[in-house]
N, C-alpha and C positions, 0 to 999 in steps of 0.2 A: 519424276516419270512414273507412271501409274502402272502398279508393280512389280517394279522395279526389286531386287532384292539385293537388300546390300551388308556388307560383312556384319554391325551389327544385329541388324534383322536377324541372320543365322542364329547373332553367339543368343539374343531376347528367347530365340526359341528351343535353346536347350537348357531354358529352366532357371535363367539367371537371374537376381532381383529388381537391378538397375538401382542398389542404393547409392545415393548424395552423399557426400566428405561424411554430412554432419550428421547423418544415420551413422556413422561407422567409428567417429570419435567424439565421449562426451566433451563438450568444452570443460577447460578446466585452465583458468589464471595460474601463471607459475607460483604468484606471491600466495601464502597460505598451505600449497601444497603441501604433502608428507615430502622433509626432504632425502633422496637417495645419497647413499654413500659408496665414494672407494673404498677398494682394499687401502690399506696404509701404505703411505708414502706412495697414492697417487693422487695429488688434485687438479689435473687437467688430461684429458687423451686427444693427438691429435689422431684423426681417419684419414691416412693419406687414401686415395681412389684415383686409380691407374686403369685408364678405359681403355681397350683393345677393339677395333672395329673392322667390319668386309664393309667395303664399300664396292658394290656393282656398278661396273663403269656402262654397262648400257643403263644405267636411270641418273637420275639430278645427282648429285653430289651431295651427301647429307651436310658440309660444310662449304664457303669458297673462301679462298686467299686473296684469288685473283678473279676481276671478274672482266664477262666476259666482252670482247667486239660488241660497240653499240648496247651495251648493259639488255643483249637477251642473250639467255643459256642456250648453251648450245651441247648435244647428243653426237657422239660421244667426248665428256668435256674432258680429254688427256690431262689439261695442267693443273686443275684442281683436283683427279686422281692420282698423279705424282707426286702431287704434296705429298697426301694421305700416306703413296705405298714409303715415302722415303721415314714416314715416323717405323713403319713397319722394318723396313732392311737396314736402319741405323737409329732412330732418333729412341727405339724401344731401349736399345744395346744401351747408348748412351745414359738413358733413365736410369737402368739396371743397376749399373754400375755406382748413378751417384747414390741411388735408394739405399744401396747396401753401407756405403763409406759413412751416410750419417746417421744408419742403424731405424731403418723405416722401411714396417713392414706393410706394403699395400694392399687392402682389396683392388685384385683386379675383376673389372667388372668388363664382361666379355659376349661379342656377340660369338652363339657357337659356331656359325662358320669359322671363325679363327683356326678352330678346332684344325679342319681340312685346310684351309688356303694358304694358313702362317703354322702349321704344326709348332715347329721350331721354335717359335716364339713362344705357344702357349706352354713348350716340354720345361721350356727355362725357368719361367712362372713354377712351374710343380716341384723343379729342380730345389728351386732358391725357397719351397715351403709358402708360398702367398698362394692365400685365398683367392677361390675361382666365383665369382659372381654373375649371373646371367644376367644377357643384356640384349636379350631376343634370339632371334637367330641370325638377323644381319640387318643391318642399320636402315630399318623400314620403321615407319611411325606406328602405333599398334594400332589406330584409328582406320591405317590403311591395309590392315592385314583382311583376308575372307573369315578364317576363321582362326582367334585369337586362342582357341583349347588347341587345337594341333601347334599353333606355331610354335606356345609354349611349350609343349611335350617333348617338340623337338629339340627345343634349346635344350630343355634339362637334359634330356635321353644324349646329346651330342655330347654336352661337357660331363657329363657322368661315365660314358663310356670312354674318352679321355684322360680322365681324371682318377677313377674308381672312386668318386663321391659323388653325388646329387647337391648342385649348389645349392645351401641354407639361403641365399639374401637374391634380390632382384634389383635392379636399374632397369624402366624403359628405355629403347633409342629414343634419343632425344628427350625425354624424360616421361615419357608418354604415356594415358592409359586412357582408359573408356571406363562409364559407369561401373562395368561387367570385369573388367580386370581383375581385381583384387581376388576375386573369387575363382576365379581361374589359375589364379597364382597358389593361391590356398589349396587348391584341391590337387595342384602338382605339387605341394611338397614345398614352396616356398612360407619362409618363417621371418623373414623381413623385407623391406624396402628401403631406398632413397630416394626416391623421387620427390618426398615432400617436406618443404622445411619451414613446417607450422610450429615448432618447437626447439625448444635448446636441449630437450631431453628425449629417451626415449617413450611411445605412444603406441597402444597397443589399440587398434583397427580391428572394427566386429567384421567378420566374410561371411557369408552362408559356409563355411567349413569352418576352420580351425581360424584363432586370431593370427591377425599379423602383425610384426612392429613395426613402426615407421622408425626409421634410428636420424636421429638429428644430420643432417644437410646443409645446404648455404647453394646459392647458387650465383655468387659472387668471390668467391675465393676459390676460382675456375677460370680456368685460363681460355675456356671457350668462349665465357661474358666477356672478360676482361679484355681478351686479340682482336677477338670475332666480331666481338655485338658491342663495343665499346671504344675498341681500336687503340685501346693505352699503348706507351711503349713498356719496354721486354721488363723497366726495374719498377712496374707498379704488381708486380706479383708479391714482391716485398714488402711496400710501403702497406699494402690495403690488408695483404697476412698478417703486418705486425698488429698493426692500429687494430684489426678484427681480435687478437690474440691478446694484447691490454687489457681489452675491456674484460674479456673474457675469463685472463687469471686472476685479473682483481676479484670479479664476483665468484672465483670457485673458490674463494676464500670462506665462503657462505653454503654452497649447493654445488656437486659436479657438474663441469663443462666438458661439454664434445665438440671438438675442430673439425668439419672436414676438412680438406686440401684437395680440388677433383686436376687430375691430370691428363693432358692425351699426349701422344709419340710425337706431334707431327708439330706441333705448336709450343709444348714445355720440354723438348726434346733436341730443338733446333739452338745450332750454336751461340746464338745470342741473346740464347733466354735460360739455357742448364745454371751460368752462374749464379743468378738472382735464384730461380728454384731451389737448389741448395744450398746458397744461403742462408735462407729462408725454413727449411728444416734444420738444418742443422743449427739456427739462434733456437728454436723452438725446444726440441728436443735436448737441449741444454741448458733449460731452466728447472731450478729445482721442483720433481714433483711431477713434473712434464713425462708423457708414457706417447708409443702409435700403436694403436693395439686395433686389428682388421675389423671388421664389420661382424663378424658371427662374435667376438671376443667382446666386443660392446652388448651385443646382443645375449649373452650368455649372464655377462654382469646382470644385465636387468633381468633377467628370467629370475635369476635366484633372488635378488631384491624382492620382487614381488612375490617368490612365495615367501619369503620372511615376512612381511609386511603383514 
């Protein structure tokens, strides 16, 4: 529609590049690289990643369980918001509980509405020492946002006055970004990502501000691919973590490996999938050598790498 103005048009015109992946990281084969090292006595980390999300029951549902009469959605959809609120009022609690019994400490990665809607939830999080990670301000795609510099402000400015820290790392909802992101991120203060899993290692991304790192991802060792978008049943969270995790301590025998593990309340949360997820960390984390160290703690590692380097 002929001038039309739409949320990118906004963020193009307060000065943003619009650079491509490959503007922002050189290629670089892993074989030949400089190889990075652990401290001693660690050759693998797993990233466990514990999402916390507001879903607005006037819009779609950013996931469904169940779908709907005659497969069209329907406003307002109650039964795939009761999923979501039941990860919130118990399937969180349950997490909690087994995260801590097999000594795994999570990035939680957080829309800050959380902040205001689940207080409670996000107070337990600060309680229990796990990293706060911004993850918007509530589970909207950023393609869809007007303008992607406020929305981000607000995320940080909610979890920091929450928190009393400025989250170092990012997650898109849904894993989202536009050209223009990155630099929007950069210029609030954010010092890494997950949204991209071009790498087994960490990747440091040029922004028109300060770099950022991409920290190694998967987006299959996620129980949102795995339920959602693939429909396994509850004991392929194990099967597909181990086999991923094989391959993975054989070759850190050579170069460090980073696991993620991404989690949500409402899906790795529910009674008939906590035992496999547990499982499932707790084989991990009791192999020798084997660490879960949060997202800024990975991110940290590599900072001082590279200035040694």
């Amino acid at each position: 529609m002929a001038g039309r103005k739409t949320g990118h048009d906004h963020n193009n015109r307060q000065g943003v590049t619009n650079m491509q992946p490959r503007e922002r990281v050189t290629f670089s084969p892993i074989e030949g690289r400089p190889t990075l090292k652990f401290p001693d006595g660690v050759r693998m980390v797993i990233w466990p990643v514990l999402a916390l999300e507001d879903w607005d029951i006037s819009r779609a549902m950013a996931r469904m369980v169940i779908v709907p009469p005659q497969l069209q959605p329907l406003l307002p959809d109650h039964p795939n918001w009761s999923w979501h609120e039941y990860g919130m009022r118990v399937g969180f609690w349950r997490m909690k509980k087994m995260l801590e019994r097999v000594g795994a400490t999570p990035t939680v990665t957080l829309n800050a509405r959380v902040c205001e809607s689940y207080p409670q939830v996000v107070q337990a999080c600060v309680d229990a020492g796990w990293e706060l990670n911004a993850h918007g301000y509530e589970q909207i795609p950023m393609h869809k946002l007007d303008d992607q510099r406020a929305s981000i402000n607000k995320s940080m400015d909610t979890i920091e006055k929450f928190w009393g820290r400025r989250p170092r790392g990012w997650f898109g909802p849904g894993l989202t970004q536009t050209f223009d992101t990155l630099d929007y991120l950069s210029e609030a203060g954010i010092e890494y990502i997950g949204d991209w899993v071009l790498d087994d290692e960490p990747v440091t991304l040029k922004t028109t501000h300060k770099p950022v790192v991409a920290l190694p991802y998967n987006f299959e060792i996620h129980d949102i691919v795995m339920f959602t978008s693939q429909y396994h049943p509850s004991g392929m969270f194990y099967d597909r973590a181990m086999d991923q995790f094989n391959c993975l301590y054989e070759e850190a025998a050579e170069r460090p490996k980073i696991m993620a593990i991404a989690c949500h309340p409402y899906l790795s949360g529910v009674p008939h999938r906590l035992a496999h997820v547990e499982r499932t960390f707790a084989e991990l984390l009791g192999r020798d050598g084997v660490v879960s160290w949060t997202g800024e703690q990975i991110l940290d590692w590599y900072l001082k790498q590279q200035k040694a380097s």
